[in-house]
C-alpha positions in Angstrom: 63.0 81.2 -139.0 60.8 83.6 -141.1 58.8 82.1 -143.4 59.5 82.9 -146.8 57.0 84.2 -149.6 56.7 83.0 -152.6 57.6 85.3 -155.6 58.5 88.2 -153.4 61.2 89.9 -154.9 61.3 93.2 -152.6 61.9 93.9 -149.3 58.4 94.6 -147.7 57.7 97.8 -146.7 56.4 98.3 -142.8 54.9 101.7 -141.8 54.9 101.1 -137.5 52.9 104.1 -135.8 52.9 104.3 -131.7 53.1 106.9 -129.5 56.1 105.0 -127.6 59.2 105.9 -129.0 60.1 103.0 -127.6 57.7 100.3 -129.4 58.7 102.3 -132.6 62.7 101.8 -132.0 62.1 98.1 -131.1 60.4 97.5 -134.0 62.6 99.7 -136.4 65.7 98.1 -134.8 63.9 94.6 -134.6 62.8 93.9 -137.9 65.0 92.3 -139.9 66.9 94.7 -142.8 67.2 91.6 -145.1 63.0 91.6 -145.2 62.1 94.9 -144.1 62.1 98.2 -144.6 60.7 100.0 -141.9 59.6 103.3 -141.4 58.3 105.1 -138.1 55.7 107.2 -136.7 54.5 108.5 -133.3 50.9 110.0 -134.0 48.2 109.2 -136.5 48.6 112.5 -138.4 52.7 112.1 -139.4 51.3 108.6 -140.6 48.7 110.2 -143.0 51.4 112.8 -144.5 53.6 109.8 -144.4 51.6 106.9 -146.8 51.5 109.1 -150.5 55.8 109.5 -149.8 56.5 105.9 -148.0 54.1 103.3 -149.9 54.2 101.3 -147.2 52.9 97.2 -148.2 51.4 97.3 -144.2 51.3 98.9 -141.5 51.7 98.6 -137.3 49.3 100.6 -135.4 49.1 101.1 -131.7 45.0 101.2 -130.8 46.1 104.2 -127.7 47.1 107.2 -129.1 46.3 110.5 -128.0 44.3 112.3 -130.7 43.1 110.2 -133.7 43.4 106.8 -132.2 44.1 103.4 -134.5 40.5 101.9 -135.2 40.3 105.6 -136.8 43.8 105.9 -138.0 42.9 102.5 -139.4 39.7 103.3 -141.4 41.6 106.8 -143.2 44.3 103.9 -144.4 41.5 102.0 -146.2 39.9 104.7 -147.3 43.3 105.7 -149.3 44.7 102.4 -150.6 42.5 99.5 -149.8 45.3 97.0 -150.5 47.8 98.4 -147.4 47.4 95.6 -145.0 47.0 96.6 -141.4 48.2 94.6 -138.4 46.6 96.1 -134.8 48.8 96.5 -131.7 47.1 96.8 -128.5 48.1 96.6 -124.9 44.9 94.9 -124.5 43.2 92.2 -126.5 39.7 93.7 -125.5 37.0 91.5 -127.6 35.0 94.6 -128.4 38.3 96.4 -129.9 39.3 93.4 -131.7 35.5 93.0 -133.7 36.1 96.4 -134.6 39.4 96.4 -136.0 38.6 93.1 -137.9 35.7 95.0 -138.8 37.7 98.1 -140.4 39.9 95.9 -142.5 42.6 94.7 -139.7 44.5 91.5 -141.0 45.5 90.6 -137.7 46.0 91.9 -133.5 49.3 91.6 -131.8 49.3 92.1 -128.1 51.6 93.6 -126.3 54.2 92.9 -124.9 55.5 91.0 -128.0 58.6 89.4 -129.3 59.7 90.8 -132.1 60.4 87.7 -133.9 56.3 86.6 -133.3 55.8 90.3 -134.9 57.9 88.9 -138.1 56.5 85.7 -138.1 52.7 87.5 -138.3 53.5 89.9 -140.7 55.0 87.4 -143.0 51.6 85.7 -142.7 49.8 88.3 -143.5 51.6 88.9 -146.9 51.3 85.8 -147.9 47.5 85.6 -147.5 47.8 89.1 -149.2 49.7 87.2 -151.9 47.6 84.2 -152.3 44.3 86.7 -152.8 46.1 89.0 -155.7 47.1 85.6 -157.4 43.2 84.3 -157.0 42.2 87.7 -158.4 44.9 87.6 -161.0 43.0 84.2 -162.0 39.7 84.8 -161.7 40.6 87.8 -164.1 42.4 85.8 -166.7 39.6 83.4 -166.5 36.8 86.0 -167.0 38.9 87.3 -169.7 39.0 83.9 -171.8 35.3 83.7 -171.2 35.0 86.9 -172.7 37.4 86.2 -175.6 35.6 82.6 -176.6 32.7 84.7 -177.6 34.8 86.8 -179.6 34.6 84.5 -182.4 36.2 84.9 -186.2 39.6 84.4 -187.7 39.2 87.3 -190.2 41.6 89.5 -190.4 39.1 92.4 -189.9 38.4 90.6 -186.3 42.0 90.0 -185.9 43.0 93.9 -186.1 40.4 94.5 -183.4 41.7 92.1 -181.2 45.0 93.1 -181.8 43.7 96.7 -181.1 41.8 95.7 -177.6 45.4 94.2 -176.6 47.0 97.3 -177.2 45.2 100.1 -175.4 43.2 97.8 -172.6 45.9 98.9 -170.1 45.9 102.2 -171.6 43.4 104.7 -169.6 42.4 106.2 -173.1 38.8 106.8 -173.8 37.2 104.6 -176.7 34.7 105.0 -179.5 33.4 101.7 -181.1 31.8 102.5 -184.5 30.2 99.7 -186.3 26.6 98.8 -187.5 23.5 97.5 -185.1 24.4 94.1 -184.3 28.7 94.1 -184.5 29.1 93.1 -181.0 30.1 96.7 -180.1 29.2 95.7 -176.5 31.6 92.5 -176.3 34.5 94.8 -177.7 33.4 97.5 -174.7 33.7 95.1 -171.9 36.7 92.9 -173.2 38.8 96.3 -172.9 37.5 96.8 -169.4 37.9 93.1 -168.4 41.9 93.1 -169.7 42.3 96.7 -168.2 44.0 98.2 -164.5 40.1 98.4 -163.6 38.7 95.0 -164.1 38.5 94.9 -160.5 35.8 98.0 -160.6 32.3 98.2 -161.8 31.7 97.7 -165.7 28.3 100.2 -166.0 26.8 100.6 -169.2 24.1 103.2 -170.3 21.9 102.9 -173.3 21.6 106.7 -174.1 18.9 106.0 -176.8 16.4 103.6 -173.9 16.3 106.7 -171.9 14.2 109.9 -172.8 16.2 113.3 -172.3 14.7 114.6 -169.1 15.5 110.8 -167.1 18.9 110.7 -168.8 20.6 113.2 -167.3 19.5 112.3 -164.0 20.3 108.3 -164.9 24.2 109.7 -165.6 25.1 112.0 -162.8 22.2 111.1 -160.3 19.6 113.9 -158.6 19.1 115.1 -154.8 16.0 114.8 -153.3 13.3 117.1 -154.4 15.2 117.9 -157.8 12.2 117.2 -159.7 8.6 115.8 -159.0 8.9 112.6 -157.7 12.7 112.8 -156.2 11.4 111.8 -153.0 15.4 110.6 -151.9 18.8 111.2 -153.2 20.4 109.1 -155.9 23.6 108.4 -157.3 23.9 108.6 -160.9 25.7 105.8 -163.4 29.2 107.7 -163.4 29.2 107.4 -159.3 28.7 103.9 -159.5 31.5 103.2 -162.0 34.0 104.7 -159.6 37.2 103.4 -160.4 35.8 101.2 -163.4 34.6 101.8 -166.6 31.4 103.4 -167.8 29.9 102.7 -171.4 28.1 105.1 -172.9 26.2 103.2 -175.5 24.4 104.7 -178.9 26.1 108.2 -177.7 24.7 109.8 -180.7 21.3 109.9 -179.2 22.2 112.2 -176.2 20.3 115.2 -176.2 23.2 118.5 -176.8 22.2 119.5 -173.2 23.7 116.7 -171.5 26.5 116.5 -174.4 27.6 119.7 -172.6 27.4 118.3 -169.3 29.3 115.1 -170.1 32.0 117.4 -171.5 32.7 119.4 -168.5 32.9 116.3 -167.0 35.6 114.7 -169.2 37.6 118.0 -168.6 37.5 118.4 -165.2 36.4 114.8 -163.7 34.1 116.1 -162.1 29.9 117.0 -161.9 27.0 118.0 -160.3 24.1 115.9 -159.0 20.7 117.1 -160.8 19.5 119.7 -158.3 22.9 119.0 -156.2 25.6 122.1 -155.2 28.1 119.7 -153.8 31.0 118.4 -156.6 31.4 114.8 -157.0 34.9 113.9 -158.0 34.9 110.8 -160.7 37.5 108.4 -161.5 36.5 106.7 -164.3 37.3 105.4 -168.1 35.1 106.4 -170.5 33.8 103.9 -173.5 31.2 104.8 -176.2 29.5 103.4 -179.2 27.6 104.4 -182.0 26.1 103.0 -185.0 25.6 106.5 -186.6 27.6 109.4 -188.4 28.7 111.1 -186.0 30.3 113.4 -188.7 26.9 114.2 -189.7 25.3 114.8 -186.9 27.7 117.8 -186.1 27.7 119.6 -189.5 23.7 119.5 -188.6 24.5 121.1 -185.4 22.9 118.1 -183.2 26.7 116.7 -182.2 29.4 118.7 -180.4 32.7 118.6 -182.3 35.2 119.0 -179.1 32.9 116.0 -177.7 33.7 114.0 -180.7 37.4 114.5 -180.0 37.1 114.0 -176.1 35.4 110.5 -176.4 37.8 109.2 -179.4 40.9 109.3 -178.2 40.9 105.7 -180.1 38.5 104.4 -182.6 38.0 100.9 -183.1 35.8 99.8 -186.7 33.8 96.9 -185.8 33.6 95.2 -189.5 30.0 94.2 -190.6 29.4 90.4 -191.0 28.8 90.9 -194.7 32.8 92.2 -194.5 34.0 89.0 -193.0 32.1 86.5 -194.3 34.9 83.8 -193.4 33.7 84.0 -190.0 29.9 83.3 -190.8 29.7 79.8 -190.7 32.0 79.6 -187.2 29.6 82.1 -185.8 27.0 79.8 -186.5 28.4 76.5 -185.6 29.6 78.8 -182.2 26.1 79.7 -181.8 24.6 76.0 -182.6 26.5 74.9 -180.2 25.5 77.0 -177.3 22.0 76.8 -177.8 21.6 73.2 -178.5 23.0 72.8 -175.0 21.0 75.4 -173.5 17.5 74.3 -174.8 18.4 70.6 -174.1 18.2 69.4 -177.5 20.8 66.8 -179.6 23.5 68.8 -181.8 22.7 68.5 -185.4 25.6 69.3 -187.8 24.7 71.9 -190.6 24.7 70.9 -194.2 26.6 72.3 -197.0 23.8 73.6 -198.8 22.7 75.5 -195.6 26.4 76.7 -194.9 26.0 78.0 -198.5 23.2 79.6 -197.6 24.6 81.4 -195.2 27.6 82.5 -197.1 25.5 83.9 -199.5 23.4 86.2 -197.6 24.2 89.8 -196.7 23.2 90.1 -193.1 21.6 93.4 -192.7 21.4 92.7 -189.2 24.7 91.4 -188.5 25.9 88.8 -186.2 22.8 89.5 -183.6 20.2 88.4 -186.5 22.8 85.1 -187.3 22.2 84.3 -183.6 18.1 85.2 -183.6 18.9 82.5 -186.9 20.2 79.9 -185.2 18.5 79.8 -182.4 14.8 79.1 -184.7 17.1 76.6 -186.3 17.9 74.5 -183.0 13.9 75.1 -182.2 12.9 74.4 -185.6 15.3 72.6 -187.9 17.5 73.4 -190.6 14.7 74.0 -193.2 14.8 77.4 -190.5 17.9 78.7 -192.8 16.2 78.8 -196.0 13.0 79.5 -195.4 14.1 82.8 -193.4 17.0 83.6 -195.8 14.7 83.8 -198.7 12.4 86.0 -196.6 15.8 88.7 -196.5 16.1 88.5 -199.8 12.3 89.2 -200.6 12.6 92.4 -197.9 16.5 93.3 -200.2 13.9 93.6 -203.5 12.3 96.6 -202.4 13.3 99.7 -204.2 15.0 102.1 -202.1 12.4 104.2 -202.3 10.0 101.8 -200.9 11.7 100.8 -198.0 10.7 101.4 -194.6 13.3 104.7 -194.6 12.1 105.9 -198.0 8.8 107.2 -199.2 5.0 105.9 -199.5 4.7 102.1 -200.1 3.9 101.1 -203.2 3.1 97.0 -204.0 2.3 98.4 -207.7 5.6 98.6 -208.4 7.0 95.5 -206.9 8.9 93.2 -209.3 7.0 90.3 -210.5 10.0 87.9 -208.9 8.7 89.4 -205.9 6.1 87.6 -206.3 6.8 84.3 -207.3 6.9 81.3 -205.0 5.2 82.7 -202.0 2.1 82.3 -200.5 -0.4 85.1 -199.4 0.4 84.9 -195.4 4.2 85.7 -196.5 3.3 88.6 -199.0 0.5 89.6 -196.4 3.2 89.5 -193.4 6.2 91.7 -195.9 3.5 94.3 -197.1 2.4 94.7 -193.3 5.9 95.3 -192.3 6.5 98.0 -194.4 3.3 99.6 -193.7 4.2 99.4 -190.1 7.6 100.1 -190.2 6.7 103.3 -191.9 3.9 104.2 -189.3 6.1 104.1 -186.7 9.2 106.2 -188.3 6.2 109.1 -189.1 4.9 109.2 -185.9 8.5 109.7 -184.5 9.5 112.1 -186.6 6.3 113.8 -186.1 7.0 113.8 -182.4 10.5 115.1 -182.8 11.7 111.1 -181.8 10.4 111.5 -178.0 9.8 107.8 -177.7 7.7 107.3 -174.5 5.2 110.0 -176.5 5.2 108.0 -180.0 4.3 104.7 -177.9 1.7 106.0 -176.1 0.3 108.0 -179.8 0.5 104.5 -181.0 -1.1 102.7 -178.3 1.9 100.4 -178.0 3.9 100.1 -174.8 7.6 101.7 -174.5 9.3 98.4 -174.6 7.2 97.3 -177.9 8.5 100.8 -179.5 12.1 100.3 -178.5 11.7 96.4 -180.0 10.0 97.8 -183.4 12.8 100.4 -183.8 15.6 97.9 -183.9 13.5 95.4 -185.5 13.2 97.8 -188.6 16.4 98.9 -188.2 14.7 102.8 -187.6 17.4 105.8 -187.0 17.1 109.0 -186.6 18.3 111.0 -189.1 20.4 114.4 -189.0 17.7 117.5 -190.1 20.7 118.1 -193.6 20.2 114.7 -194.4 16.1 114.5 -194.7 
């Protein structure tokens, strides 16, 4: 008897491809119509134009044929729908032939002559392994999905739209802007909508368009061929490539130079590109997600945005909600956050107390959920007395005239407030004045230099990575030329 598969609803669909008219009827007339449907072929070619009408679940192929034989018959399958399983048919069970079969994807190797009911009994096999490995997948996806969603923490219902939102167009293929200030958790959003999407099973590539300068961007995106430029010594595939069939996240999109805006247009339109220096087109299946923690709105009344790229990358917006917007979810981020890093680091959980969670409460979070977690991880290292002693410091930094703040004009401590003042010793006074000094150093010397970080670190004898940590540590942007 047949063995039965679990959960399989309909009839399995055999595509059997031999030159013999007379393997092809056995097996057509063989297979049973109660579990099959069987379709029939007598050369590799008819069983190529066949596969985009049939949909066959597997296929039979004879290793003989005249013409394109089955190891090669046999690697075209794959290359068109990886999930057809592929069961060999030889009138020879050559080792050598076998390796390479197993080799190209083959499930299995019937020799011939067979019985048909053996043929049955090996196909049903093979489903059922083919079964048993989409309900592994289907697991380890659900399980990388909860992962994902137990650091999506907060029971606001700001938090609860953008779930509700992420449900909603993950299986969609639409492409996705994520607005929200520096430290949301723009990136968990980005990669929860991949993870509960058709492409989980593909690359998840993300891109930092503000870590690269112009001239390395374009070649980071859509790769180069040797010799493009100096020091292109081999051919490289860019980020889209590698996201074939996945997702690809652009993140702060509003730093991309206009030039590669263009580019990443005629991509969107046309799915496909050139490689930098390249004349063959590269086809791209891919979904698009960006972020941004700027005005995007701004940026192209100033002329340094493209409005029809605006409306290709936001087919959907999602909002991500500052933490000063949901401050019911402040104290489970922390506890959330206590929690991981006490375990990490080693060290006996504490339990906050109420005065601290007040503290928290109270604060504004410039910095959002990422400067809770830089919080709470001095706090596990430290202790609690962590929470005041850096909240306090915030709140200094919030007295600052607008003027006087690291985006404004010319620092002035004449004109601090005398509660500035009070309570503090000369190494904290010492360490805010500094910052602000620095702070506005650094946003001169970029502005100066037209933003090209690599040539503002190197004017400010600091190394790349320092510059790229001093920007987000004061919170530096780059501001639309209307706006200064």
């Amino acid at each position: 008897m047949p063995l039965e598969i679990e959960n399989l609803t309909a009839k399995i669909r055999i595509l059997a491809v031999d030159d013999d008219p007379n393997v092809t009827w056995i097996l057509s007339d063989g297979l049973s119509e109660s579990e099959f449907v069987v379709e029939c072929c007598n050369d590799s070619q008819s069983a190529l134009a066949k596969l985009a009408t049939f949909r066959p679940d597997l296929c039979l192929i004879d290793i003989k044929m005249p013409g394109m034989d089955g190891i090669e018959l046999l690697n075209h399958i794959k290359k068109y729908d990886p999930s057809i399983s592929v069961i060999i048919i030889s009138g020879h069970a050559d080792t050598p032939i076998v390796v390479q079969a197993v080799k190209g994807g083959a499930e299995d190797f019937i020799v011939k002559p067979f019985d048909v009911e053996m043929v049955e009994i090996c196909i049903q096999k093979v489903m059922e392994k083919k079964s048993l490995r989409q309900r592994v997948r289907s697991l380890e996806s659900e399980l990388a999905r909860q992962s994902l969603w137990s650091h999506f923490v907060g029971e606001s219902p700001q938090i609860q739209h953008v779930r509700e939102l992420i449900e909603q167009i993950g299986t969609t293929d639409l492409n996705v802007l994520i607005r929200g200030e520096s430290g949301t958790g723009k990136d968990i959003v980005a990669r929860m909508i991949h993870q509960i999407s058709d492409r989980n099973r593909g690359p998840f590539v993300k891109v930092n368009c503000a870590a690269l300068p112009p001239d390395l961007l374009e070649s980071e995106l859509f790769g180069h061929e040797r010799g493009a430029f100096t020091g292109a010594y081999k051919s490289k595939p860019g980020r889209f490539e590698l996201a074939e069939k996945g997702t690809i996240f652009l993140d702060e999109i509003g730093e991309m130079p206009p030039a590669i805006q263009a580019t990443l247009l005629q991509v969107l339109e046309h799915k496909e590109f050139y490689r930098v220096g390249g004349t063959q087109t590269i086809k791209v299946n891919v979904r698009l997600i960006c972020a941004t923690n700027v005005n995007l709105e701004k940026m192209i009344q100033s002329k340094s945005f493209r409005l029809d790229l605006l409306y290709r990358i936001n087919d959907i917006t999602i909002h991500m909600p500052s933490l000063r917007e949901r401050p019911e979810d402040i104290c489970l981020l922390a506890h959330f956050f206590l929690n991981r890093y006490y375990e990490k680091f080693g060290k006996t959980p504490q339990p906050l107390s109420a005065e601290s969670e007040r503290l928290l409460m109270e604060y504004t979070w410039p910095g959002n959920v990422r400067e809770l977690e830089s919080l709470v991880k001095r706090v596990v290292i430290f202790g609690e007395q962590e929470i005041r002693h850096n909240i306090e410091k915030g709140r200094d930094d919030m007295l600052l005239p607008k003027e006087e703040s690291p985006a404004g004009g010319d620092f002035n401590p004449a004109q601090l407030p005398d509660a500035y003042f009070e309570g503090k010793t000369l190494k904290d006074i010492n360490d805010n004045v500094m910052g602000q000094i620095e702070s506005r150093a650094i946003r001169l010397c970029l502005e100066h230099l037209g933003w090209n970080r690599k040539k503002a670190a190197k004017a400010l004898g600091i190394s790349y990575r320092c510059l790229l940590y001093k920007i987000q540590q004061y919170n530096l942007q780059k501001e639309p030329a209307a706006a200064r």
